[in-house]
N, C-alpha and C positions, 0 to 999 in steps of 0.2 A: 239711847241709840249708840249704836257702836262707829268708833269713828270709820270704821272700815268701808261705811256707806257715804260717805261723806268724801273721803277720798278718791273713791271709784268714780264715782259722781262726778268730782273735777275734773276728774284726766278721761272720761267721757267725752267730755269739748276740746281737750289738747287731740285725741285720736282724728278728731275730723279734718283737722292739718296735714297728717301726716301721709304721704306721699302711698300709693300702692309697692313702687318700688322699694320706699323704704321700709314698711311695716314686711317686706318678703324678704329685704335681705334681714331684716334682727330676726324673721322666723327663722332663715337659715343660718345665723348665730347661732340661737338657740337648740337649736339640732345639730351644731356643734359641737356645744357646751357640753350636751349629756352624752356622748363619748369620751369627751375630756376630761367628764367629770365621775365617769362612770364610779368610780371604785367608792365615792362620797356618796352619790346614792346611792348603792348597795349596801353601802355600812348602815346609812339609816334605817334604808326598808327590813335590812335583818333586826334591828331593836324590835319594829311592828311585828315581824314574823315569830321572835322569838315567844312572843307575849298571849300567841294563839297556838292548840294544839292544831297539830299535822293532821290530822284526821277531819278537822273542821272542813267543811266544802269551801269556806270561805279562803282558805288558806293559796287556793290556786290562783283565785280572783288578787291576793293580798300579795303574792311574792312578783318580785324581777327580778329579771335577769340579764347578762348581757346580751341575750338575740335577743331580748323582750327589750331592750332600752335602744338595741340597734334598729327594732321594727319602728318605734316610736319615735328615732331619730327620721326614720325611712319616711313615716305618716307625715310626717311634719316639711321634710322640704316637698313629699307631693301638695302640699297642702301648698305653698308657698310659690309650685308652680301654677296653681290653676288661675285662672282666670278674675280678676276681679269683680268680689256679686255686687260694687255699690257703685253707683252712677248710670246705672242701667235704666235706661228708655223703656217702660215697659209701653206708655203708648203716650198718644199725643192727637193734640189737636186744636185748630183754631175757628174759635164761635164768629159769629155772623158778625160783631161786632170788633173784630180783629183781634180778642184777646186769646193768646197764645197757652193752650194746658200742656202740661205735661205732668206723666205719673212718673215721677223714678226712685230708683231703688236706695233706702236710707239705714244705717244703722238702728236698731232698737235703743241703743244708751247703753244700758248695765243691766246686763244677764249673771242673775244667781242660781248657782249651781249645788243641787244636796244632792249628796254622792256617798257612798258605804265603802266598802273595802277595795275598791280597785283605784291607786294610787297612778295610775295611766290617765285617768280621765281628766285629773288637774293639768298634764300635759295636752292630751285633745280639746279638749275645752277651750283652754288658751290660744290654742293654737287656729281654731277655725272663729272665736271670738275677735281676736287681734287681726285676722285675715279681713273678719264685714266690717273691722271699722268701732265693736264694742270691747268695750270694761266689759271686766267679769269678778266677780264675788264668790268662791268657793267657801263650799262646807263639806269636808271630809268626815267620815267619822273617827270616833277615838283609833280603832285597830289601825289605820294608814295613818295617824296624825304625824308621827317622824318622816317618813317619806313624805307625804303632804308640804313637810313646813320645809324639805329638802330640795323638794322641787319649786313652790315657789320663791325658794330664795335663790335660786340658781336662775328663774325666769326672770326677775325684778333685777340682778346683777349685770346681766346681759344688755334688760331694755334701759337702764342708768346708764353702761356706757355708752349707749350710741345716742343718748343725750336725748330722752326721750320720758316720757313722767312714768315711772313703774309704778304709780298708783292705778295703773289700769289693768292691774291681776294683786287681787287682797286675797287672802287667806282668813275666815273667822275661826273663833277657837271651837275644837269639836267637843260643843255641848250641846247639849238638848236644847239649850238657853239661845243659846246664838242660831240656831234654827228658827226659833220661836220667833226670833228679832228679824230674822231675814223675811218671813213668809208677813210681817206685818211693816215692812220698809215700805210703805207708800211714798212715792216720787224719789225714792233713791235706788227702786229694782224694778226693772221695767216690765221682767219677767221673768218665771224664776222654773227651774227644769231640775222636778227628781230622777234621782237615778239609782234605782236599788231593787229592792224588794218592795212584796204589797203592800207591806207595813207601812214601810217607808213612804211609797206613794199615795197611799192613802190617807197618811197623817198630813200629807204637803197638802193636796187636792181639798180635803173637809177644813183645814185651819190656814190657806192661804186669803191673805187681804187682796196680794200682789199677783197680775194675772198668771195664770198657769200654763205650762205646757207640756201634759201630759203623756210619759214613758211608761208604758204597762211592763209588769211580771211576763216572763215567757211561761206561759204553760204552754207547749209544743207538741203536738200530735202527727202523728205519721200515718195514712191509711194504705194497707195492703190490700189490695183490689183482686178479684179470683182471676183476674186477666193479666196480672201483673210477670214482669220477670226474674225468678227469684235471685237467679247469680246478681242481677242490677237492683235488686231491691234487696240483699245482703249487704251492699255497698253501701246504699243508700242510707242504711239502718245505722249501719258500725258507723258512718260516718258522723252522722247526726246525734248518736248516743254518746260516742265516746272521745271525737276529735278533742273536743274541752268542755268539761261536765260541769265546769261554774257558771256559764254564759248561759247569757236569756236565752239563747235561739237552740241551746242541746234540746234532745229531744228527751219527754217526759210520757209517753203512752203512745204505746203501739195499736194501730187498731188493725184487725185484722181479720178478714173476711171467713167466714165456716170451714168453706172449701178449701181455705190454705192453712188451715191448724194443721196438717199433716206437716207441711214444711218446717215448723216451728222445732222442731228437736234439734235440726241442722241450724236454725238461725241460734237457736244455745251451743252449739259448738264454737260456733265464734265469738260469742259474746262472750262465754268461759272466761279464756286468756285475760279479759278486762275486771275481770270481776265484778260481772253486772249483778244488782237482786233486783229478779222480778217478783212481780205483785200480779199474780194472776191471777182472770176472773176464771170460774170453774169451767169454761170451755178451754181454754187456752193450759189450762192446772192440770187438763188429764191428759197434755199431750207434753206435757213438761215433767212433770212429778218422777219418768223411773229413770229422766236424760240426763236431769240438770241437778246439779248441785243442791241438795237439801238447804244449805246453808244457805244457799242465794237465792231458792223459792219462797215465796209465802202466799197465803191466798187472800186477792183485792178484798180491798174493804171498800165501805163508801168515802174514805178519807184518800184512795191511795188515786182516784184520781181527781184531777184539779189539783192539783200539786207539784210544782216546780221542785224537781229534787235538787237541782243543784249537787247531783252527786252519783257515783255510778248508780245509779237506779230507776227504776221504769216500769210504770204496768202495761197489761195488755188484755185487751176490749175483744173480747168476739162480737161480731154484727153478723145476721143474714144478710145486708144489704146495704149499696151506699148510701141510700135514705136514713138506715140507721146509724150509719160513719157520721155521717153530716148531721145529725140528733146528739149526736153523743159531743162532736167538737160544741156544736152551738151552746149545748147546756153548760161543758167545761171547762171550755178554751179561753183564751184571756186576750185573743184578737191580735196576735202579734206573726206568728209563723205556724202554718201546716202546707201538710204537702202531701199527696194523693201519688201511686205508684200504681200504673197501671198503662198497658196497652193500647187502652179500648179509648179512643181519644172521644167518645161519646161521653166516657165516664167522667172523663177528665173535663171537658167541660163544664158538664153537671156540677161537679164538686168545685170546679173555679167561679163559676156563678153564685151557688150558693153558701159557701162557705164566708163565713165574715170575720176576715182577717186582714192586717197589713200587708202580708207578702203569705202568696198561696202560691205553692211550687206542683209541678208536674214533673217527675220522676227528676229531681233532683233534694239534695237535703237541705233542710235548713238551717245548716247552719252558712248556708250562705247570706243569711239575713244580716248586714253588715254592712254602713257604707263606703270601706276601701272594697269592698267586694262586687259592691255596686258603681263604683269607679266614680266615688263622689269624694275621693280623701276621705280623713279622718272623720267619725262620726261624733253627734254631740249626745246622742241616741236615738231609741225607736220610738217612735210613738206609735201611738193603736185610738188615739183619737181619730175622733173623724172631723170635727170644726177645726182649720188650721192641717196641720203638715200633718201625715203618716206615713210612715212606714224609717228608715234609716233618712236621719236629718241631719245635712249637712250643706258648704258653702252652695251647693246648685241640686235642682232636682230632674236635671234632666243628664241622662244615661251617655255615658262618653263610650265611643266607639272605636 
């Protein structure tokens, strides 16, 4: 067993002492720190960056920057101002015999964390773990392990000096091995959250001893509806394809109604400038083929959808009908974000009823699927479970206004 569980574990019970005022002011230390320290993380995360070609999708997820370490400082004192989730009353009551219940709200213990190439998560992570009161146990993979082992030593320096146990954020080493040790920690991980890809989730979910809590792959779909508005559903599209093409919530498959494959040459004019390739099924193929860049066409297979590109790329679905939109997400979608563009607020219901996902939008993108976006701070991720939390999980689930 690696001592790293064994640590976390102790400073588990020092966390329950420690003051709400206090655990917000070392978050806002620590959001500090990473502008003061900016120029030392940068130096690390370029070793990880160096070590991957630029072409890799994973390469966006993998790099920072200074707006990217100033967003993170940003995440981190909203995080620090929200409200406290632990000592909350969720209800109460006194039996016939004068014995007084109450349910309130408790830290979990030690939350482990397996995590791929986005070297931001060991900062959010931390940061809404150390907020409810838990330890946390991260596993980065090898591509972030310099930035990983940068950032929690910049986390642990911080919580040391304000005189507090920095055994309550461990870093394991990123091996397959220390995975394997995390997902079988019985009584030292209380629960343990992937964060990657389906691979990834899937090896945690079939080989965890330690309970789970499941963050699905974004396969993300977008339906064009023949009611829909094209200038706001151009918007809609660029937004979701291309705002950032490493994240769960971009978007991966266009579907798009008969009656609007006319439109489709113009929505290749804007996708151009990005360098989008599509994968088009042969309805959508003959309305693209003499517009769009040869080099960025090709024609759908059955592999190309269900498939999280993670990269500028994207197929597109012809359907007659939103029956068959709503056929097409159920058989391929991965339960995390789609979103329905259309008018006809008939339709739109239809498709928010039956469509079975986390977060179903009506004429907006999804890449809004995000909990700063949903005004919950930093997120720990999405879940697409239905037992327990879904959708963007974070200190609160109810929407601030």
């Amino acid at each position: 067993m690696l001592p790293q569980f064994r640590i976390a574990k102790d400073a588990s019970r020092s966390l329950a002492l420690i003051t709400d005022d206090k655990r917000n002011e070392i978050l806002l230390a620590v959001a500090d720190a990473i502008m003061e320290n900016e120029k030392e993380i940068l130096e690390a995360n370029a070793k990880d960056l160096s070590r991957m070609d630029k072409e890799n999708p994973l390469y966006d997820r993998l790099q920072l920057t200074p707006k990217r370490l100033a967003d993170i400082a940003g995440d981190m004192r909203n995080v620090a101002a929200l409200p406290s989730p632990l000592g909350k009353v969720i209800s109460e009551k006194t039996l016939p015999n004068g014995l007084e219940l109450k349910k309130v709200s408790v830290p979990f213990g030690v939350i482990g964390m397996v995590f791929e190439a986005r070297p931001n998560v060991a900062f959010d992570v931390f940061s809404l773990c150390f907020k409810s009161g838990n330890a946390c146990v991260l596993k980065g993979g090898r591509d972030a392990d310099d930035s990983n082992k940068a950032i929690v030593a910049l986390i642990k320096s911080v919580i040391a000096k304000a005189g507090c146990d920095d055994g309550c954020v461990e870093l394991l080493p990123a091996t397959h091995e220390a995975t394997a040790e995390m997902l079988s920690a019985v009584g030292y991980i209380d629960v343990c959250i992937p964060r990657g890809g389906r691979k990834l989730i899937d090896f945690v979910r079939d080989n965890a001893k330690v309970p789970v809590i499941e963050t699905g792959a974004g396969v993300v779909h977008a339906y064009l509806d023949k009611d829909a508005d094209f200038n706001m559903a151009s918007r809609i599209i660029i937004n979701a394809k291309t705002r950032r093409v490493s994240v769960c919530n971009a978007l991966d498959c266009l579907i798009v109604h008969k009656d609007r494959l006319a439109d489709l040459p113009t929505l290749g004019m804007l996708l151009m400038p990005y360098n989008v390739k599509i994968y088009a099924d042969p309805g959508a193929y003959g309305f693209l083929n003499k517009s769009y860049p040869d080099n960025l066409l090709a024609q759908a297979t059955d592999t190309s959808f269900g498939t999280e590109f993670m990269d500028y790329a994207m197929a597109i679905k012809t359907v007659n009908n939103i029956d068959e939109a709503i056929e097409h997400i159920s058989r391929y979608g991965s339960g995390h974000s789609e979103c329905i563009i259309t008018n006809d607020s008939a339709a739109a219901e239809q498709f928010q009823k039956q469509v079975d996902a986390a977060c179903v939008y009506w004429n907006a993108p999804t890449s809004f699927t995000d909990g700063a976006q949903f005004g919950l701070g930093a997120e720990i991720g999405i879940s697409t479970q239905k037992l327990g939390p879904r959708g963007p999980m974070a200190l609160s689930l109810e929407f601030k206004v």
